[in-house]
C-alpha positions in Angstrom: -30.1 -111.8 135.9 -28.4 -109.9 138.8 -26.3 -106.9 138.5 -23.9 -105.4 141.5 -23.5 -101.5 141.0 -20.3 -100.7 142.6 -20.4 -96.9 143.6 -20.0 -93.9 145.5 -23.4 -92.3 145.1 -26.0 -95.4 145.4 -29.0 -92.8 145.6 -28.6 -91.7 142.4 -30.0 -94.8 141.2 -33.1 -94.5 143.2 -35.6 -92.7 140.5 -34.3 -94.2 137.6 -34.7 -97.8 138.6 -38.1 -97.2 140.1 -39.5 -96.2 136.9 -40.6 -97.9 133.5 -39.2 -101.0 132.4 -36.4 -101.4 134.7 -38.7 -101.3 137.7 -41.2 -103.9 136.3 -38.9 -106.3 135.1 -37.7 -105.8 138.8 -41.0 -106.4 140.0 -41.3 -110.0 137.5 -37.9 -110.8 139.4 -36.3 -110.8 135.7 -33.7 -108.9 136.9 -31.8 -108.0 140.5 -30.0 -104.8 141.4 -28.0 -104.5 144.0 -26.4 -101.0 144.8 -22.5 -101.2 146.7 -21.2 -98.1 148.6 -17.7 -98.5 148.4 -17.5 -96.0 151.4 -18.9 -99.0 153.3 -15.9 -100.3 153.0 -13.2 -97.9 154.0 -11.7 -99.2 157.1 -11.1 -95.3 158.4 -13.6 -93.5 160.7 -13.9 -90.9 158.1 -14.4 -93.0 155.0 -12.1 -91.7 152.9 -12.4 -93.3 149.2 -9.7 -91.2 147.3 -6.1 -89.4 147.6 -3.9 -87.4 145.7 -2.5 -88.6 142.3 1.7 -89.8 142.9 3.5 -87.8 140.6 1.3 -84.1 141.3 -1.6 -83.1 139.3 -4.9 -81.7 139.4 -8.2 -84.3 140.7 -8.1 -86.8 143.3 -7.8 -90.7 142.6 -10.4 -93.2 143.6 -7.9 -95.4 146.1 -8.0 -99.2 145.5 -8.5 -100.7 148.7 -12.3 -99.8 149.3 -12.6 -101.0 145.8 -11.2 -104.1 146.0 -13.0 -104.9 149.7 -16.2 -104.1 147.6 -15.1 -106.7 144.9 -14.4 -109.0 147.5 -17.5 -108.9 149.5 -19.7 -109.6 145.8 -17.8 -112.8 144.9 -17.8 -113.7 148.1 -21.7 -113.7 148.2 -22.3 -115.1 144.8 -19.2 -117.6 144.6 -19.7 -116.1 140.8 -18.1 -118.1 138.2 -16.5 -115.9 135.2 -19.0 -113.0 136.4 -17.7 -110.0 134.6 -16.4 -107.2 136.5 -16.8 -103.8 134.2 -15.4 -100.8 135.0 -17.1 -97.9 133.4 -14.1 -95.4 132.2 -13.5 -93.1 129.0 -10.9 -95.6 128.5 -12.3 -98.7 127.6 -14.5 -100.3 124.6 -17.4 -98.1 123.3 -20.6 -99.0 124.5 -23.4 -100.6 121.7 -26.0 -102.6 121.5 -24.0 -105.2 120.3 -22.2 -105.0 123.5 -25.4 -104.8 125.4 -26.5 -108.0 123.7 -23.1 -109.7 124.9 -24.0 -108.8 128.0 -27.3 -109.7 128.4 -26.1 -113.1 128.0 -24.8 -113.0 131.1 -26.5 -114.5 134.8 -24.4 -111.8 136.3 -22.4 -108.9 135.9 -20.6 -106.2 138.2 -20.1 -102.7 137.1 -17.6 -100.3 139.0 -18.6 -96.5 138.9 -15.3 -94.5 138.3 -15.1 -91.0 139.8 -12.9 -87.8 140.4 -9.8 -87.8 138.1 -9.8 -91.7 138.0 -9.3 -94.6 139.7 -5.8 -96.2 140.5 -4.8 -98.1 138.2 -4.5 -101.2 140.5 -8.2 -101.4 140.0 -8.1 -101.8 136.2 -4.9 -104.1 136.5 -6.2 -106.2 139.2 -9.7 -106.4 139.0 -11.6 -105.5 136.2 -12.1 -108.1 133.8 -13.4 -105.6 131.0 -13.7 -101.7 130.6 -16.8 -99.8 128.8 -17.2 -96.3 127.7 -20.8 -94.7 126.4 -19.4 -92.1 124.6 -16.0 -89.7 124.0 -17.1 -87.1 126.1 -17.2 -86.7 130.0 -19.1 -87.6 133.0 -19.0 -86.4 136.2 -19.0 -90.2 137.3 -19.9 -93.7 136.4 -22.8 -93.8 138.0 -24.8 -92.0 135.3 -23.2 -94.8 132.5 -24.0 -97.4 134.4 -27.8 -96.2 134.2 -27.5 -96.1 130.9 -25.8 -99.7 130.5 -28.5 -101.6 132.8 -31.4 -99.8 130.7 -30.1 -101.0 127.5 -29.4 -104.7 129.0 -33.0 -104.7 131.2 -34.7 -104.3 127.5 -33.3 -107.2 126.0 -34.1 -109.2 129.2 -36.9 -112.1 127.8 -40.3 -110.5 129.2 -39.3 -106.9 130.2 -40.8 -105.4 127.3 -44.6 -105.2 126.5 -44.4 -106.9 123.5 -41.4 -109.5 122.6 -40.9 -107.6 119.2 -40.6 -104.5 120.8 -36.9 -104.9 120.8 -36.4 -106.1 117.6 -37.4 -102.7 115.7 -35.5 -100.1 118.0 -33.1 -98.3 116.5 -30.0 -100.1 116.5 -31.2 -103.5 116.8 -29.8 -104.5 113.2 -27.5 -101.7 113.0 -30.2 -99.8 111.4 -31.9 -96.6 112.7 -35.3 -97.0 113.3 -38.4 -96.4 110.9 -40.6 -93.6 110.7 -44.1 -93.8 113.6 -47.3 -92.8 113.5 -50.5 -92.8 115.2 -54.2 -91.4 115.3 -55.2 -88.8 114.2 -54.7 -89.9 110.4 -54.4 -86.1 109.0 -52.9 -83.7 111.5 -52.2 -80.4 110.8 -52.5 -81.1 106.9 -50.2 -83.7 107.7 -51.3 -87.0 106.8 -49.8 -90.4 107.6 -48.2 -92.5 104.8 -50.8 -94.2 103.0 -48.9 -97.3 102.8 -49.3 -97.8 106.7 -53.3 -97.5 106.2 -53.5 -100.6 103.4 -53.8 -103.0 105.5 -50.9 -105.0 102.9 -48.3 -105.8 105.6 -45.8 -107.3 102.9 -45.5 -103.8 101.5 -45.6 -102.0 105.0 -42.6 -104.2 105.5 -40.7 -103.2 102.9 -41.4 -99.9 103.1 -40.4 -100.1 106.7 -37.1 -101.4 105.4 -36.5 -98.8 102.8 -37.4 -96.1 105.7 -34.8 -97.3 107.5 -32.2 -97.7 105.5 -32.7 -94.0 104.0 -32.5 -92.7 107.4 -29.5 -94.5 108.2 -27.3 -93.0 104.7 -28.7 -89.7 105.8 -28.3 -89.4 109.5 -25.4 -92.6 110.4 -23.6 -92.8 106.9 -21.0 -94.3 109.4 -23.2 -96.9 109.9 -24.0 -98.5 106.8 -20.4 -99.8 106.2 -21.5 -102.3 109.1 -25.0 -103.0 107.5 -26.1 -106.5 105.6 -28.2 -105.6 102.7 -29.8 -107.6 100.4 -29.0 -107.4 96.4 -32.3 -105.7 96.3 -31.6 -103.3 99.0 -28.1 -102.9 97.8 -29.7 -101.8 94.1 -32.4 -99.6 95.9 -30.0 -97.8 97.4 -27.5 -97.4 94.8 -30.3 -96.2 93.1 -31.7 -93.7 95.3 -28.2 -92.4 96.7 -28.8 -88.7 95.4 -31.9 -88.5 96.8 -30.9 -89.8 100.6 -27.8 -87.3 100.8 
């Protein structure tokens, strides 16, 4: 998979995508990333990216011919065929991992880094075939969602992760939150671990596993649950034991 980052700060990206997962599935070639300055493509000697909003007000506006040069120059290179181009902006769909599964499915995808008060709304019009949001709050730019984006993607990436399951039981994965975890020592602090994990009875680990999760998700993402396939079984275990997860 190859992913163009379409920014105005490309050494942000430096740290993060040297470190963990990201940088060894970059190291098994599972994934490319390739970091755009748009100012290298400003046709001015002083490489001015933004101007003044029409109409007054406060902030600056990303302009959209760097932007679009940048565009340019990636499908040029890659002769891409329905590559989506993603703008990252407060204004578009909220960011999952439903959404990072969608995208995963992808060979290749382009993600434009908004900045300042916004970008001209050319950009969005003209260009952007989709628009993402992590979260109703705000970012000094899109460089720091689009970190967030590739992490969540590189993770579902076939051979990124250590272990193929690993994925499977994050939080999230089945819109549930994820189970209780343990590890040595067995008794810490007068605080043992479940004796359920220790009996060696994965059947029942399982289901307790299950149950874990689900009572975490009524308690912390009630939200959630609305979206959540249960069993009849589950459906009566948590009826049952309502009162006790509120």
């Amino acid at each position: 998979m190859r992913i163009d980052i379409i920014c105005l700060f490309p050494e942000m990206f430096v740290s993060p995508f040297s470190q963990s997962i990201v940088k060894r599935a970059k190291e098994q070639e599972l994934i490319d990333i390739v970091i755009h300055n748009i100012r290298d493509y400003t046709r001015d000697k002083h490489h001015v990216v933004d101007d003044c909003p029409y109409g007054g007000g406060p902030g600056m506006v990303l302009k959209p011919e760097p932007v679009f040069e940048t565009v340019a120059a990636v499908k040029q290179e890659l002769k891409p065929d329905g590559m989506p181009i993603i703008l990252l902006t407060p204004q578009g769909r909220v960011f999952s991992q439903q959404v990072a599964r969608e995208l995963a499915l992808h060979s290749r995808l382009a993600l434009i880094c908004g900045h300042y008060e916004g970008v001209d709304e050319r950009i969005r019009d003209h260009i952007a075939t989709d628009e993402i949001s992590i979260g109703d709050y705000v970012l000094s730019s899109g460089e720091l969602a689009a970190m967030v984006i590739v992490d969540a993607i590189v993770r579902l990436i076939p051979g990124a992760l250590g272990s193929p399951l690993s994925a499977d039981s994050d939080s999230h994965s089945e819109g549930l939150l994820e189970y209780p975890q343990y590890t040595r020592p067995r008794v810490y602090r007068d605080w043992p671990v479940p004796e359920v994990l220790l009996s060696g009875n994965h059947s029942e680990i399982a289901c307790w596993r299950r149950r874990q999760a689900i009572s975490r998700t009524a308690k912390r993402r009630p939200d959630l649950m609305e979206k959540i396939t249960l069993s009849d079984k589950e459906k009566q275990w948590t009826s049952e034991n309502l009162l006790n997860l509120k």
